[in-house]
C-alpha positions as CSV (number, residue, x, y, z in Angstrom):
1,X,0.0,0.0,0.0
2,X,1.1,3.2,-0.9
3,X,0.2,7.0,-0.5
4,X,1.0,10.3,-0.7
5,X,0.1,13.7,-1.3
6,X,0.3,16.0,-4.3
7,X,3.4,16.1,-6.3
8,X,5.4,13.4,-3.4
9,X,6.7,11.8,-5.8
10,X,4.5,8.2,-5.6
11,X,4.6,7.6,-9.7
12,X,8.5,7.6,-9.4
13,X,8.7,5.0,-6.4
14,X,6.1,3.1,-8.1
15,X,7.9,2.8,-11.5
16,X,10.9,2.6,-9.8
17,X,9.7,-0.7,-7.5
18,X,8.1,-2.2,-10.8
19,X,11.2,-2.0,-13.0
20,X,13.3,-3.6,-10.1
21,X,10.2,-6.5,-10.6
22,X,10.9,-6.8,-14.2
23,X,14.4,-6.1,-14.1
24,X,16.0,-7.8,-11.3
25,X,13.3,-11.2,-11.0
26,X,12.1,-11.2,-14.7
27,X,8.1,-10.8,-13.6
28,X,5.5,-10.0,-15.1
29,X,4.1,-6.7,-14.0
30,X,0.7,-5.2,-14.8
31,X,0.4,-1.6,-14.3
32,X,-3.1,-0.1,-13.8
33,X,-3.0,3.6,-14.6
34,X,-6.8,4.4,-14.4
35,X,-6.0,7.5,-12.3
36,X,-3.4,8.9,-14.8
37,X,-4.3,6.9,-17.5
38,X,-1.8,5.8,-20.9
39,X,-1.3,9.7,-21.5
40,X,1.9,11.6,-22.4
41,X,2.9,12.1,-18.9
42,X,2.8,8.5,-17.5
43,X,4.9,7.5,-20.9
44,X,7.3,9.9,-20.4
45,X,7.8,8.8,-16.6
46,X,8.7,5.4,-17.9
47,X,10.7,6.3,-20.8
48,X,12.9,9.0,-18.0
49,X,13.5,6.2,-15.4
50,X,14.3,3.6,-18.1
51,X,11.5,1.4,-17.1
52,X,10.6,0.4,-20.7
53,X,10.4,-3.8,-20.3
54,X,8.9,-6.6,-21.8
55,X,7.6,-7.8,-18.8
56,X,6.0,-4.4,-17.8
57,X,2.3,-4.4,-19.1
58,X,0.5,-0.8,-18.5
59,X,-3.7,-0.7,-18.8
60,X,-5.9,2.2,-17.9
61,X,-8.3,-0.4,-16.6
62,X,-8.6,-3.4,-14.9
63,X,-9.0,-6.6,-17.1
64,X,-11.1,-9.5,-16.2
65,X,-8.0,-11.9,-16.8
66,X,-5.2,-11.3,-14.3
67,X,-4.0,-14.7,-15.2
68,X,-0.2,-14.6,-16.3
69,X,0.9,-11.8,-14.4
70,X,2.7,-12.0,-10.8
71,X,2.0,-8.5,-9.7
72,X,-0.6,-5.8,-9.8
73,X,-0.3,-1.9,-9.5
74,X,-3.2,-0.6,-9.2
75,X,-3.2,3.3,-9.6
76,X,-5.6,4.3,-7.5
77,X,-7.7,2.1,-5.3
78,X,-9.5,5.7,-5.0
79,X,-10.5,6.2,-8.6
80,X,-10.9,2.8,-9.6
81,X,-13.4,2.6,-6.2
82,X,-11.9,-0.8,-5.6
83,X,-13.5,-1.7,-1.6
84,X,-11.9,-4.0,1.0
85,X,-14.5,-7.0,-0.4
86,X,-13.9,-6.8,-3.7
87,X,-9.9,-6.7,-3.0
88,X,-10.6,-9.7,-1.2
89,X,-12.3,-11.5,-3.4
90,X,-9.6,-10.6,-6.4
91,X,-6.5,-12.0,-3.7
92,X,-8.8,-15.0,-3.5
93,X,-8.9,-15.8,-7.1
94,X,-5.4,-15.0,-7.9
95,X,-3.8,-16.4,-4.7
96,X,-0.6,-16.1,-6.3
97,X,-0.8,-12.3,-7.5
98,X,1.2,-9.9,-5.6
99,X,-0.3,-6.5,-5.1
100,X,0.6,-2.7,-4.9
101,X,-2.1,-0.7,-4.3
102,X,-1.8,3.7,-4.6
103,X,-4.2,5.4,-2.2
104,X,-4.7,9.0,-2.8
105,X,-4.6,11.0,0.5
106,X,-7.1,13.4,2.7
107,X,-5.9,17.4,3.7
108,X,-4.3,15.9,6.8
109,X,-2.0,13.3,4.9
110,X,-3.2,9.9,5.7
111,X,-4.9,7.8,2.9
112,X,-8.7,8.0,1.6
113,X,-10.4,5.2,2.7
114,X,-11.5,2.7,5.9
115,X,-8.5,1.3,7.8
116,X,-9.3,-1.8,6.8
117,X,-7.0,-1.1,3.2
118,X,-4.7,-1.1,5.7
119,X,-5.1,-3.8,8.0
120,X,-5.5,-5.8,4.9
121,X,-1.7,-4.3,3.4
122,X,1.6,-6.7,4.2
123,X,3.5,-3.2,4.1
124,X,2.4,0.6,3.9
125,X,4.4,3.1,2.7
126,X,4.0,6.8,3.1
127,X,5.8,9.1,0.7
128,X,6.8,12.6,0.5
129,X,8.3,14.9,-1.5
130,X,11.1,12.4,-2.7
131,X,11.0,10.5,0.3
132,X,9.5,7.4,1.5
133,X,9.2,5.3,4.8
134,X,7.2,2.6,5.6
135,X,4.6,3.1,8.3
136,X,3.7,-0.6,8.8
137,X,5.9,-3.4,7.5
138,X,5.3,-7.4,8.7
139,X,8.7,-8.2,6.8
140,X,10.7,-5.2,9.3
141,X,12.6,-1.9,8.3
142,X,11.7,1.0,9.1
143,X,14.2,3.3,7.5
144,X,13.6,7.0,5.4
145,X,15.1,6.3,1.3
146,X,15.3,9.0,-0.9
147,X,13.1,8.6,-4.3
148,X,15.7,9.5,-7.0
């Protein structure tokens, strides 16, 4: 789970993460911009981190068939209006599918939505402006990293 405010620099950590995926342990990554959607904008982000991969699929929606790919990006829960259920029920059909989900945030700075997207997250991440830190993690570390 991740979130952040305005221009905190989520969509580089994001396409950062997912190239390592593709890069690093040759998965198969499916990228749902249906916030941002296929535009200019996301393109160039990928083309400027050199995150152009064969194993990195991008969508503006999400398909019926997740079959195939290891993880899911789903960019954002928020305007895809993805609840706790049906998140549940999708994990349970694709037991295997590993996923990374973008929450948009309220005024005060802490994600749009029940807790329960967050009881229901193995790790959450809050970035800022070029800087993330995870605020829950069951796998440990705590540490600040800079978002180059």
């Amino acid at each position: 789970m991740i979130y952040v405010p305005p221009l905190g620099g989520w969509s580089t950590l994001a396409i950062d993460f997912l190239h390592y995926l593709v890069r690093e342990h040759n998965l198969q990554v499916l990228f749902v911009a249906d916030e941002e959607k296929l535009g200019y904008t996301l393109q160039e982000k990928i083309n400027r981190l050199k995150a152009v991969n064969p194993n990195l699929h991008l969508s503006d929606v999400l398909p019926a068939d997740l079959n195939g790919y290891d993880v899911l990006f789903i960019d954002s829960i928020n305007s895809i209006k993805m609840t706790i259920e049906s998140m549940e029920a999708l994990s349970n059909m694709y037991p295997r599918l590993s996923f990374v989900n973008i929450f948009q945030t309220t005024k005060e700075g802490e994600f749009k939505g029940p807790k329960d997207y967050e009881h229901w997250a193995d790790v959450v991440i809050l970035t800022a402006v070029l800087k993330s830190k995870p605020k829950k993690s069951r796998f440990g570390g705590k540490d600040m990293i800079n978002i180059l």
